[in-house]
N, C-alpha and C positions, 0 to 999 in steps of 0.2 A: 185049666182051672180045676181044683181039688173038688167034690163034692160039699165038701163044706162051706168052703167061699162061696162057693154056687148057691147053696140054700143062703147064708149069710145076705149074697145081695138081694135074694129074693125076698127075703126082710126086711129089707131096709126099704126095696123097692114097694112091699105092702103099705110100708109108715110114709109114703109119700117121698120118696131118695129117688134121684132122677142117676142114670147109670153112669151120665157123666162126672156129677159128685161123686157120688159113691166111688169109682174109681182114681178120682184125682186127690180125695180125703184117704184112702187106701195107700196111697204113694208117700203120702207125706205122714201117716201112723209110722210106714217101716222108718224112716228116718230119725225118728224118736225115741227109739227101744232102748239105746244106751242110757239116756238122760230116765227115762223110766226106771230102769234100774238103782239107778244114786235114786229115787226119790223113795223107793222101795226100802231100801235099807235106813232112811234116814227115820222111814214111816215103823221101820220094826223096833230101832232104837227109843218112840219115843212109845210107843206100843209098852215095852217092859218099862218105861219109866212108871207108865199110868199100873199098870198093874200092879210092883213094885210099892206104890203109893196106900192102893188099897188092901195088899197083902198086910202091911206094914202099918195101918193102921186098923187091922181087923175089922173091915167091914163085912157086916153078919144079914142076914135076914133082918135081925129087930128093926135095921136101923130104917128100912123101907115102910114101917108103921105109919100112916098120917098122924097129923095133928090138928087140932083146932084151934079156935078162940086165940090166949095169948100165945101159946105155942110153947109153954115153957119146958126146957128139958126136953129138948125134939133130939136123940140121939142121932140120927137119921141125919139131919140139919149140922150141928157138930160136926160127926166122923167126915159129912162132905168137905166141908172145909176145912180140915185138916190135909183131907188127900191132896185138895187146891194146894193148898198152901207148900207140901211137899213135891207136889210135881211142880208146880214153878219156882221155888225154892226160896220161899219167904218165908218170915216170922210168923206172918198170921193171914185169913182170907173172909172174905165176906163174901159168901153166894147165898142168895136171895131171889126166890122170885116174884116179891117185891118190888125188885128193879126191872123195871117194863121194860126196857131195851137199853142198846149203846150209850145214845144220847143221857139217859137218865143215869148211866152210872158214872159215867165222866163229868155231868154237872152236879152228881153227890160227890164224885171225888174233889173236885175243885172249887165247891161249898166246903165240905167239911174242911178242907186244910187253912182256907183263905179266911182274912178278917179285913175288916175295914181299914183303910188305908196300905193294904197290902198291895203288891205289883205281880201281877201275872204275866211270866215275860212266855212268848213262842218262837223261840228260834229257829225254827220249821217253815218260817213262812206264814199265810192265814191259815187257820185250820179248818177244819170240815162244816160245810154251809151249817149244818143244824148249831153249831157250836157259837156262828155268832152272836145269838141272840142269848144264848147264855152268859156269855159273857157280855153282851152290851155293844159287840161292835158294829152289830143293829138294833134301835131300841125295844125292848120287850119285858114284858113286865116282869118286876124278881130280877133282872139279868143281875149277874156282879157288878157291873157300873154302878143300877142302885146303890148298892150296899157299898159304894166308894170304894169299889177294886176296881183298880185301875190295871189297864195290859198295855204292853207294848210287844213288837213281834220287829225280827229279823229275816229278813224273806232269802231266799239260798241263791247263790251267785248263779249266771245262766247256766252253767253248767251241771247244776242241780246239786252243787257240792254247800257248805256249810261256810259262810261267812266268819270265818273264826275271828276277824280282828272284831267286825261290828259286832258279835254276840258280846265279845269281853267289853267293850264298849258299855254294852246296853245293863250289864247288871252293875245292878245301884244297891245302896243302903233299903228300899225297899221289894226287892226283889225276893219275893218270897216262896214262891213255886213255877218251874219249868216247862209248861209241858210240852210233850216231843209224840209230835204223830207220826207214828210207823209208817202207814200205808196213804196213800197216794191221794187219796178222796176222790175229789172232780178234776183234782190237778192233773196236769201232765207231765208228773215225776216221775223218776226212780222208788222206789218203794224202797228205806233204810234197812240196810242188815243190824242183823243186833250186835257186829261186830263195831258197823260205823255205829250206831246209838252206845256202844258201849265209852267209843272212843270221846264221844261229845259230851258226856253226863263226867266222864272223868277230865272233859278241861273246864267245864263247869264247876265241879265240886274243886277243883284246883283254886278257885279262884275265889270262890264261894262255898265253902265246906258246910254249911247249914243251911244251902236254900233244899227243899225238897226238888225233886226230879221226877217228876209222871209221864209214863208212857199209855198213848193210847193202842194199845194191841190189837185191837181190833183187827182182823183178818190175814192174822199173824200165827197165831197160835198152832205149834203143830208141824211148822215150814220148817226150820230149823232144830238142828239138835238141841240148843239151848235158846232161853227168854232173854228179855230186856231186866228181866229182874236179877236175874244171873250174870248182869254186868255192871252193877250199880243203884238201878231204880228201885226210887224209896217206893213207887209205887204203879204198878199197873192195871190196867183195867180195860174188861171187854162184855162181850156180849154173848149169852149161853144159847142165841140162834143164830149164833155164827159159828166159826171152829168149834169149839169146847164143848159145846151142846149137842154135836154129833148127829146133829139131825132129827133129834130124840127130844128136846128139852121145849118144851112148850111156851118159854116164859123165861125170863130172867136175865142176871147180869152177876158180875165178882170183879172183887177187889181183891189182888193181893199184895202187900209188902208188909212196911214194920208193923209194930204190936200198936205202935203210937198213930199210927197213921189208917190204921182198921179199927180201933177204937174209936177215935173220932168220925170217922165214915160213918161207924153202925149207928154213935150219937145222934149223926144227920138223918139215916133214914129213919130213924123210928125214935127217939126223944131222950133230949138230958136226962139222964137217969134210970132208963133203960135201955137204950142199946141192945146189944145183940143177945140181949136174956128174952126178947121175945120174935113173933114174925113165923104163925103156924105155915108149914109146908102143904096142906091140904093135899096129901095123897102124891105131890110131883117128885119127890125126893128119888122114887125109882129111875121116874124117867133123865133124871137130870143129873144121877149118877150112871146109867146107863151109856147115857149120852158121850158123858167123856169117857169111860172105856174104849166105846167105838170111835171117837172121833181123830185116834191119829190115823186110822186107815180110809175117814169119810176124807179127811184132807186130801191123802194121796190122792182122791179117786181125781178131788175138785183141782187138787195141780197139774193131778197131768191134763184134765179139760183143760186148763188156762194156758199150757204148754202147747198141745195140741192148735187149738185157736191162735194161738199166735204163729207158729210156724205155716197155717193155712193162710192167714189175710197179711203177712210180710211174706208169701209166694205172691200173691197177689196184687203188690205191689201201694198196701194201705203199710202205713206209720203205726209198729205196733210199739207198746211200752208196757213193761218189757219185753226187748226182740228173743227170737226165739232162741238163742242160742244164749240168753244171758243168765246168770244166776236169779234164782227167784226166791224174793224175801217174805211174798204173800199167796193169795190165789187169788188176787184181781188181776184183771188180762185188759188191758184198754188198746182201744182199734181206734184209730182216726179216720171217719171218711170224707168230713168237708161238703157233704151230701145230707140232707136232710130225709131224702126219700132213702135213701138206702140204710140209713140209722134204723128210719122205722120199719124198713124190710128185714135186719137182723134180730129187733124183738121181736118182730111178727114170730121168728123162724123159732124160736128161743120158748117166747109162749105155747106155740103149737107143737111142742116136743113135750110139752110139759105131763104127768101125769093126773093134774088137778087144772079145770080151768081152760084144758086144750085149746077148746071152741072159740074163746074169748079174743077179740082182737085188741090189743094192747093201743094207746092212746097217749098223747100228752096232755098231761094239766097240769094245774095251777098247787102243786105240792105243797104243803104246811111248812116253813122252815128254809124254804129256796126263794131264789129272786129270780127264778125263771121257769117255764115250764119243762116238766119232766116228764120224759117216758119210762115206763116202767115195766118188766115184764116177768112173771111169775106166777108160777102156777104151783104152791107149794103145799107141801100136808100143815107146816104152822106159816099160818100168815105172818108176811115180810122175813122170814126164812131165807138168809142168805148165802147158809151153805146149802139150800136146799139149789138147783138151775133158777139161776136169775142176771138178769141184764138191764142195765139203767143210764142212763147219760141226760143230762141237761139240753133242752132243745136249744144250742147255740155255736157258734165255734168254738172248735175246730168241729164241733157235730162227732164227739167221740162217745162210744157205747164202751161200760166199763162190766164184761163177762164177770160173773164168780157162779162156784158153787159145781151143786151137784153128787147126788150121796154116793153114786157108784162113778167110777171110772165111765161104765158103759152111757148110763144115761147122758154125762156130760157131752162124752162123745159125740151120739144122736144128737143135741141138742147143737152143736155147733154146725152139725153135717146141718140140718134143719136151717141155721141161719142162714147157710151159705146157699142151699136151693132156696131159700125166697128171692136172698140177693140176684140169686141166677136167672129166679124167672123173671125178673123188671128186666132185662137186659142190657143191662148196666155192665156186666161185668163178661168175660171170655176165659173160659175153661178151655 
């Protein structure tokens, strides 16, 4: 053993890494280095894209100035969403941090386009627990149902592929917007490439050339060379403490596609008639343009964590999705244990690697938005921070814990070695 490995494990061993982890997480890094590399390069491609963006739209000093009150004329605010709008290759964008999270920018994007007696069809299956109650398909106040939008949803054949005869079935004379979740949620899918989302939005619009097409990107952003918007979609939308935010953005969410379809957005969040002429930045414009600079290299770190993780727990012989060896369209890494104690043994692990919050032992309860109890584990500089290390799963079957995140490479790492020594000390499991 090199002196270096030697001091290396005597680190890990200070952070609590027992020598039989540490060694058999050692085994399975070298097996990786190739698939590191492609993530490497795809992270330097999208690297100059974002730079590119803001060369190309002169972003200066001034534009970091705050704002107040109404915000009008926030340079700052503009040039950002211009740069959006050029790296994901749209007409126009709305970033905001206004928009409190995920959830609030996909129920303004599917407010602003929807009107009464519209149909909101999801050929994806159900979409993500928070979304039901947005849309009514559990009752909550405001939902669309109110407001007589009606949904209907195509769920994916077993083998996680795309129902193609039922979708064309399903659009009707009121089918007025699509939307198509990228990533995986509580489900236990495949996460869509933007090559297959490219392919489904074009037998969609085959069929129907003027329904809109929304994608939720959400924990997409950054994975591949190219977006969902760069194969059709009139619209997508995510969350600025997830990818894009970089781990920097304190707050927020964006929208990018047509000119017609971010105008009506901006109408939603802020009022007929003014729109995106107002909505002070108060001082975050730095951070949340800083943010996406850094954030094709914060992604790399959090893919190869979810890489990493899953070629550890499919050696060990749990049901990873996706397996280790498969193409990855996000950075969420889901583990099946069918074990309820060893779920909470992975947060434990997960929490206590954390730099914020270490101490704290992660718990299930009764979450806002879910219909079951949730573990949850995070120790983040912005709270609920999901590129920050974070791990979550529904207290139910299959008992899967769904990994993201992670600003460095390194910390992810820790953070996974860390699950797997908790796992290790219940003795549940043989190393």
């Amino acid at each position: 053993m090199n002196e270096q490995k030697q001091r290396l494990e005597q680190y890990y061993e200070s952070m609590g890494i027992s020598k039989p982890v540490f060694w058999f997480c050692s085994k399975i890094e070298k097996t990786l280095q190739e698939r590191f590399a492609q993530v490497d390069e795809i992270a330097e491609c999208n690297q100059m894209k974002v730079l590119k963006a803001m060369r190309d739209n002169r972003l200066s000093e001034a534009c970091f100035a705050p704002t107040t009150g109404y915000g009008y004329n926030d340079v700052g605010r503009e040039t950002l969403e211009k740069i959006y709008a050029d790296v994901f290759g749209t007409e126009d964008a709305l970033v905001r941090p206004q928009i409190t999270c995920g959830t609030h920018a996909l129920a303004l994007a599917l407010m602003s386009q929807l009107r009464p007696g519209d149909e909101l069809l999801s050929p994806v299956g159900k979409p993500y627990d928070t979304l039901e109650e947005v849309i009514g398909i559990r009752p909550s106040n405001g939902s669309l149902a109110e407001y007589g939008i009606s949904y209907r949803q195509v769920d994916l054949l077993a083998d996680g592929s795309f129902d193609w005869e039922n979708i064309e079935k399903a659009l009707n004379e009121k089918t007025k917007l699509v939307t198509i979740q990228r990533s995986k949620g509580y489900a236990s899918r495949p996460t869509f490439s933007v090559e297959q989302i490219g392919k489904l939005i074009a037998f969609i619009k085959e069929r129907k050339p003027e329904v809109l097409c929304m994608v939720d990107n959400c924990y997409g952003e950054f994975v591949e060379l190219t977006e969902p918007s760069q194969v059709g979609a009139d619209l997508i939308v995510g969350s600025l403490i997830k990818n894009p935010g970089g781990g920097l953005a304190p707050i927020g969410g964006y929208l990018c596609g047509t000119r017609e379809c971010i105008e009506r957005a901006a109408y939603r969040l802020t009022s007929p008639g003014l729109g995106r002429e107002v909505g002070a930045t108060l001082g975050v414009t730095p951070a949340l343009t800083q943010g996406l600079f850094l954030a094709p290299t914060v992604v790399k770190g959090a893919l190869k964590g979810a890489m990493f993780a899953a070629a550890i727990y499919e050696a060990l012989g749990f049901t990873v999705i996706p397996g280790s060896r498969a193409s990855r369209h996000d950075i969420i890494q889901e583990v099946e244990f069918h074990d309820p104690d060893i779920m909470v043994a992975f947060c434990e692990g997960i929490q206590a690697a954390a730099p914020v919050d270490s101490f704290v032992k992660p718990e299930p309860w009764d979450m806002p938005g879910y219909d079951s109890k949730v573990i949850m584990a995070a120790g983040a500089f912005v709270s609920g921070s999901s590129i920050e290390l974070s791990a979550d799963g529904p207290m139910k079957e299959p008992y899967a814990v769904y990994f993201q995140g992670g600003l460095t490479w390194e910390h992810a790492k820790y953070g996974i070695m860390m699950s797997l020594q908790k796992i290790y000390e219940t003795g549940k499991i043989h190393i």
